[in-house]
C-alpha positions as CSV (number, residue, x, y, z in Angstrom):
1,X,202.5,-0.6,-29.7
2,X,202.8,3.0,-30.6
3,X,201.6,5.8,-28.4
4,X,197.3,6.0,-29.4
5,X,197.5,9.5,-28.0
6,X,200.1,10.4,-30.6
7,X,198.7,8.9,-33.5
8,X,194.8,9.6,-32.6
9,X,196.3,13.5,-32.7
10,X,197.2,12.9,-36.5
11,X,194.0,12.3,-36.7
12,X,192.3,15.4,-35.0
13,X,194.5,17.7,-36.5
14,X,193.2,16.3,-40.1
15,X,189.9,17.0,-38.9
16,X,190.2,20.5,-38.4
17,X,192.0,20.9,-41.3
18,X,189.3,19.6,-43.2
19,X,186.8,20.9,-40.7
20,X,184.5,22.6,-43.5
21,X,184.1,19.4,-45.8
22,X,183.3,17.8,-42.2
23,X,180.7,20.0,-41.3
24,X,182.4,20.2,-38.0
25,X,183.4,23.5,-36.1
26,X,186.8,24.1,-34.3
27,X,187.3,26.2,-31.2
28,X,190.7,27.0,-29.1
29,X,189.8,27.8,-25.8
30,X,191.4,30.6,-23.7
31,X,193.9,28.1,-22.2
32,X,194.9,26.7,-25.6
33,X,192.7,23.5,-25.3
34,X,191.4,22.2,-28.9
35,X,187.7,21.5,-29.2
36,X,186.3,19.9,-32.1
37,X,182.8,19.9,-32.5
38,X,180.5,17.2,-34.8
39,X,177.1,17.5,-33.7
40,X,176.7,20.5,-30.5
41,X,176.6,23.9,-32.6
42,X,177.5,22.6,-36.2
43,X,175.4,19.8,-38.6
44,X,178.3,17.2,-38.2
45,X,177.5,14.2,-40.2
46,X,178.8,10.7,-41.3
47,X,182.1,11.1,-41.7
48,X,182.8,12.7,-39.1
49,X,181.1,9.9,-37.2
50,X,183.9,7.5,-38.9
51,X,186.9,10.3,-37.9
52,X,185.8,9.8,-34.4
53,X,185.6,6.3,-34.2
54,X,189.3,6.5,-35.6
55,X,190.7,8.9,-33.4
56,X,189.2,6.8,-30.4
57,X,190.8,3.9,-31.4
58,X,193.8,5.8,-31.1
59,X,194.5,5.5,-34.5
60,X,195.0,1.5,-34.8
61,X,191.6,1.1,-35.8
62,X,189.4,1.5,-39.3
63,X,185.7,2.1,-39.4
64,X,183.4,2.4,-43.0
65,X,179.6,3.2,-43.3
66,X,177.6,-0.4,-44.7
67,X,174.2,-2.0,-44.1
68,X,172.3,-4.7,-42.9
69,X,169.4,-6.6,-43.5
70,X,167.6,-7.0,-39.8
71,X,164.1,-9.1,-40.3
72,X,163.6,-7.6,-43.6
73,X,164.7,-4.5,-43.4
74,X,167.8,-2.9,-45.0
75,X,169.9,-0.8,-42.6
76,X,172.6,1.8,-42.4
77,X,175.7,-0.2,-40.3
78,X,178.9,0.9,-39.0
79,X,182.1,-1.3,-39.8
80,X,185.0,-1.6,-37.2
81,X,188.2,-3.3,-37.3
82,X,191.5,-3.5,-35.8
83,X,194.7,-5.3,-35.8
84,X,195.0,-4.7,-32.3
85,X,192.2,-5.6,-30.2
86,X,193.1,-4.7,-27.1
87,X,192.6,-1.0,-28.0
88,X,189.1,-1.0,-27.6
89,X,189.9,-2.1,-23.9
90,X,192.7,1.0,-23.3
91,X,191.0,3.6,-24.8
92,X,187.0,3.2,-25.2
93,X,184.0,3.9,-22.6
94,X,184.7,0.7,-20.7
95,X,181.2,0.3,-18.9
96,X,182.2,-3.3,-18.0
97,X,184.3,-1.4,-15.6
98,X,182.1,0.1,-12.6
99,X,183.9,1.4,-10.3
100,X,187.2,1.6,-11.7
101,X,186.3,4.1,-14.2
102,X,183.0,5.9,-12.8
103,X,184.9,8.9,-13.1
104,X,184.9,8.7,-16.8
105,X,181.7,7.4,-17.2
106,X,180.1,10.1,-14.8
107,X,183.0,12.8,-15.4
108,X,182.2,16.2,-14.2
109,X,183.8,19.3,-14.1
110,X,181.4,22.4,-12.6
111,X,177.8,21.5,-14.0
112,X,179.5,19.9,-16.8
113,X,178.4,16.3,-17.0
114,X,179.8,13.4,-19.9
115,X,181.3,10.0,-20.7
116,X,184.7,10.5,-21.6
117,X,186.8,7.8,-24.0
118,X,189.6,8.1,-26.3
119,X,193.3,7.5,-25.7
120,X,193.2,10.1,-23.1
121,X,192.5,7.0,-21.2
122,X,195.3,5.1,-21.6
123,X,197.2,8.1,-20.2
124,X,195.3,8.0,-16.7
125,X,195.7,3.7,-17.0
126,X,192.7,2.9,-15.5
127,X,191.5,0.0,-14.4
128,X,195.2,-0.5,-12.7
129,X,194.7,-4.3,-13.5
130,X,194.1,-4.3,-16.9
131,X,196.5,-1.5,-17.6
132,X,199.1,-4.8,-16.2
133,X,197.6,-7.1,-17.6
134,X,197.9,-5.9,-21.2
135,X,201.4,-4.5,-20.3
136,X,200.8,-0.8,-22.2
137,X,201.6,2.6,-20.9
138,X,201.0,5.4,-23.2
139,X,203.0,8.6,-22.0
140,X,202.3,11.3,-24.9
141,X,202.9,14.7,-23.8
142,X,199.4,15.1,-25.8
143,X,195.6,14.1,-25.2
144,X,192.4,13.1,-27.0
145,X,189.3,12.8,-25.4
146,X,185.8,11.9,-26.8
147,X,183.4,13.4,-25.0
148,X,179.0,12.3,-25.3
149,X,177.6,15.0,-24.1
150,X,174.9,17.8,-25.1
151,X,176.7,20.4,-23.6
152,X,179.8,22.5,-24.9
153,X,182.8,22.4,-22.7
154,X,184.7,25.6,-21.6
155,X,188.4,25.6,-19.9
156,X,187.1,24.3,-16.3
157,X,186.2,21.3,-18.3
158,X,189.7,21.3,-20.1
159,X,191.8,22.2,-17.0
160,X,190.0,19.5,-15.2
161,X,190.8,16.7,-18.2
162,X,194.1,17.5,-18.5
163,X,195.3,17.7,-15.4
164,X,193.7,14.2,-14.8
165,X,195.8,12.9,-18.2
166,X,198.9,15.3,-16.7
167,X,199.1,17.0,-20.0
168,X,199.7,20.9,-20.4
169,X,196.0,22.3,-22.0
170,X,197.2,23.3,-25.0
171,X,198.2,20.1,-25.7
172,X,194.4,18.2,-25.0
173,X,192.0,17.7,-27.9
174,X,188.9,17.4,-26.9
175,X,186.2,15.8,-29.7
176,X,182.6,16.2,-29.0
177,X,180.0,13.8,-29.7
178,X,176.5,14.2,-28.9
179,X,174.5,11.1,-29.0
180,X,171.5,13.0,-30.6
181,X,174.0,13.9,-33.6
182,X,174.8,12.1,-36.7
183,X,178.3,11.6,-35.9
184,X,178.2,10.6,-32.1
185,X,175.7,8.0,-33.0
186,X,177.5,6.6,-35.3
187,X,180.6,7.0,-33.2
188,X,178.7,5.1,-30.5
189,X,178.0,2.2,-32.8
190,X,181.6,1.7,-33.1
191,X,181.7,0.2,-29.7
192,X,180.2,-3.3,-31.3
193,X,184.2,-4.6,-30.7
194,X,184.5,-2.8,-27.0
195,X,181.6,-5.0,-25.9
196,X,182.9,-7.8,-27.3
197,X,186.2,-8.0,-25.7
198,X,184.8,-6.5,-22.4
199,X,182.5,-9.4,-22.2
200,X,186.0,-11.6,-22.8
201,X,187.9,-10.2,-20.3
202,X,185.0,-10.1,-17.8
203,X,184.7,-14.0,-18.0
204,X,188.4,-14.6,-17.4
205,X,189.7,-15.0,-20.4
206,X,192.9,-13.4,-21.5
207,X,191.9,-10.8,-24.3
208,X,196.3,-10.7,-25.1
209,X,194.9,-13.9,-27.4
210,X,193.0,-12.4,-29.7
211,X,194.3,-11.3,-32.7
212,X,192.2,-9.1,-34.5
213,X,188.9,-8.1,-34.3
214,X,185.7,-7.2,-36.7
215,X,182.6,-5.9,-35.9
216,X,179.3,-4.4,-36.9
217,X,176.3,-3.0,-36.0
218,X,173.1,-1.0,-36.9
219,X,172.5,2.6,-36.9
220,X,169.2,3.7,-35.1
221,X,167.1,6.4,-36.4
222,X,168.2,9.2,-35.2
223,X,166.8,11.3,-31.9
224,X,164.2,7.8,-32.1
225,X,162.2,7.7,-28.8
226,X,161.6,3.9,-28.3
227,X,165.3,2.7,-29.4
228,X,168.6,4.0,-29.0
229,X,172.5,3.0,-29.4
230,X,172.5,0.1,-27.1
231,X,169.3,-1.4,-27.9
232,X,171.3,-1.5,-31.7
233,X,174.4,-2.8,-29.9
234,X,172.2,-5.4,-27.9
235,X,170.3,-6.7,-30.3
236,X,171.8,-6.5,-33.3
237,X,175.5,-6.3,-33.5
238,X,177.9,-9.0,-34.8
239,X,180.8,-9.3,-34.1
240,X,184.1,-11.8,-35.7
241,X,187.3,-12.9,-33.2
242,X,190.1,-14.4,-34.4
243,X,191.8,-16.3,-31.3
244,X,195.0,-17.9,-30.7
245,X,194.0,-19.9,-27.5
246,X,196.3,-20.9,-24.9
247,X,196.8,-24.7,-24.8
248,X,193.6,-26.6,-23.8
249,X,190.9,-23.2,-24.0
250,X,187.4,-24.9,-24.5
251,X,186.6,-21.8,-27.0
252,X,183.6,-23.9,-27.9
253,X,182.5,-23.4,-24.3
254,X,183.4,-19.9,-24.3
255,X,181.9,-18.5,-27.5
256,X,178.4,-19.5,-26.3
257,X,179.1,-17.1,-23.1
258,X,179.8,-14.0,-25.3
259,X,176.6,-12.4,-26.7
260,X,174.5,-10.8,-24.9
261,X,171.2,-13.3,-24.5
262,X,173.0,-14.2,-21.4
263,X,172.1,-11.0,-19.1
264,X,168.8,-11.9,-17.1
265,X,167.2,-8.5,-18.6
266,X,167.9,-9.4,-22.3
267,X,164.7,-9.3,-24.7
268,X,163.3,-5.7,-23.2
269,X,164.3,-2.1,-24.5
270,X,167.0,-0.7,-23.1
271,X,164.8,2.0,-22.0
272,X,163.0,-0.1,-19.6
273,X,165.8,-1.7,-18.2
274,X,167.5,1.5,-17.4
275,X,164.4,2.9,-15.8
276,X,163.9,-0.1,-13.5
277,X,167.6,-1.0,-13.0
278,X,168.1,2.4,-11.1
279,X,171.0,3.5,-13.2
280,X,173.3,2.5,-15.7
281,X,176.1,1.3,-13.4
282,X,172.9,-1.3,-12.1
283,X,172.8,-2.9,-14.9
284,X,173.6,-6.7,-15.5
285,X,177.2,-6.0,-17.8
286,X,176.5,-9.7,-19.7
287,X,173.9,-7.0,-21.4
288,X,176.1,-5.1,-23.2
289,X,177.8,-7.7,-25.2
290,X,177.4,-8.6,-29.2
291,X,174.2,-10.2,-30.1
292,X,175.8,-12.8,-32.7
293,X,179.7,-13.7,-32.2
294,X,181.9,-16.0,-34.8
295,X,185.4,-17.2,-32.8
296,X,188.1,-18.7,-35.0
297,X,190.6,-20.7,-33.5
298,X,193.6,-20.3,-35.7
299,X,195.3,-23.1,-33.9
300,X,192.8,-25.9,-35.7
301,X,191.2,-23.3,-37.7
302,X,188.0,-24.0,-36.5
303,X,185.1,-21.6,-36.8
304,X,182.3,-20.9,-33.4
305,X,179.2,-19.3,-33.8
306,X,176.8,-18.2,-30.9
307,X,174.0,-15.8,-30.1
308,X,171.5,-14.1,-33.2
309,X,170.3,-10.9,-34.1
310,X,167.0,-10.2,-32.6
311,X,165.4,-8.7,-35.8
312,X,161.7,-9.4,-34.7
313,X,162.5,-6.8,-31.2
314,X,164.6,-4.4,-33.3
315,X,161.7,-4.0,-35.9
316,X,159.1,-3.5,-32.7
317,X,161.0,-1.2,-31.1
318,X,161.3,1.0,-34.5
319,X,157.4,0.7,-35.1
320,X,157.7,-0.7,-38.7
């Protein structure tokens, strides 16, 4: 597999090229650190959104804008798709992974607070046991971070990041995404396929089998006060495997573990389960999985289907 960090720069460097028909604004900090902004100080906007997702995946992924009907209603969605599903793993948010990765999750730098993803991640190769298991080291003398948060990094922020990826500043790119922005919700979105093969590899099964990957998922109104990003992720995503099992895998068996009606909080706004859970790292991980899932075996060619979207919850939560 080529280096993500490598390729996902390709991709960051076309962004500021075209950084005016993006509506996104470009910086280069005093220690030569690149920070490309969709949603903090500049409008942002769809495609730049789809850029991110791109450059997250390190390059090896697609994303597109499209739509779904949910209980009636038509939707804006957000495509995602790779030929190399373990991506998502290397180089996305990872909240299946606690303790490993709370310093991504929770990074901080001075009173700078986000969650960091990207391929910077796969350059730091954390979890240690996944990083093995997959059998991928990324060393790129470059970096690209994604980085939810409301707040505008300065160079304690870059120093900090890059000497974590061990990476010279000049050479980090750091992409903001604000959740409350057009673009990072819609990069968010594009996490339907990271839930879906954290939820694999959290029940034991090797994710090196699948072959590629598809999802989507709806777009939430933006800065909405009763549902957000992984109510949308929850609820309503759907996702398509294609698996090429090892040798007596009950994928039957498996498929009806994968979406997310098997956390013990599903059915309640995400809201309320983060304000009585105590924190996101306290809450059950089977929750962040794809509502509906679709498995093909291509040994047999058979097809598995599990799990619905919960249109009736997604249209209360949006008061419609």
């Amino acid at each position: 597999m080529p280096s993500v960090n490598k390729l996902a720069a390709k991709i960051c460097e076309k962004m500021i090229e075209e950084a005016g028909e993006l509506n996104i604004g470009y910086d280069r900090l005093r220690n030569g650190s690149h920070v490309i902004d969709t949603g903090i100080r500049v409008p942002g906007g769809i495609q730049a959104g789809l850029r991110s997702i791109t450059s997250c995946l390190g390059g090896l992924g697609n994303a597109s804008l499209a739509s779904m009907e949910i209980d009636g209603m038509m939707v804006p969605a957000v495509n995602v798709y790779t030929d190399f599903p373990v991506v998502p793993l290397l180089c996305q948010a990872m909240g299946g992974y606690r303790e490993a990765t709370r310093g991504w999750l929770n990074f901080k730098a001075g009173s700078y607070r986000a969650i960091v993803s990207g391929p910077a991640r796969a350059l730091v190769h954390e979890p240690k046991e996944l990083f093995e298991l997959i059998g991928y080291s990324d060393n790129a003398d470059v970096a690209v971070s994604i980085l939810q948060s409301e707040q505008y990094p300065d160079e304690v922020v870059a120093d900090e990041l890059a000497r974590r990826c061990k990476v010279n500043p000049e050479n980090l790119y750091m992409v903001l995404s604000p959740l409350s922005s057009m673009a990072g919700s819609i990069q968010v979105i594009g996490r339907s396929i990271e839930n879906a093969m954290l939820k694999l590899h959290n029940l034991n099964f090797d994710v090196r089998k699948v072959r590629h990957i598809y999802g989507i998922a709806p777009l939430p109104p933006l800065r909405s006060r009763s549902i957000n990003v992984d109510d949308m992720l929850s609820y309503g995503s759907v996702v398509y495997l294609y698996v090429d099992p090892a040798e007596g895998t009950d994928l039957r068996k498996l498929t009806g573990k994968i979406p997310s009606r098997s956390a013990k909080c599903y059915g309640r706004p995400f809201s309320e389960i983060l304000k009585e859970s105590g924190g996101f790292a306290k809450i059950d991980i089977d929750f962040f999985a794809p509502a509906e899932v679709y498995v093909n075996d291509l040994s047999t060619g058979a097809l598995y289907r599990s799990g619905s979207i919960n249109g009736k919850l997604l249209r209360k939560m949006m008061a419609i």
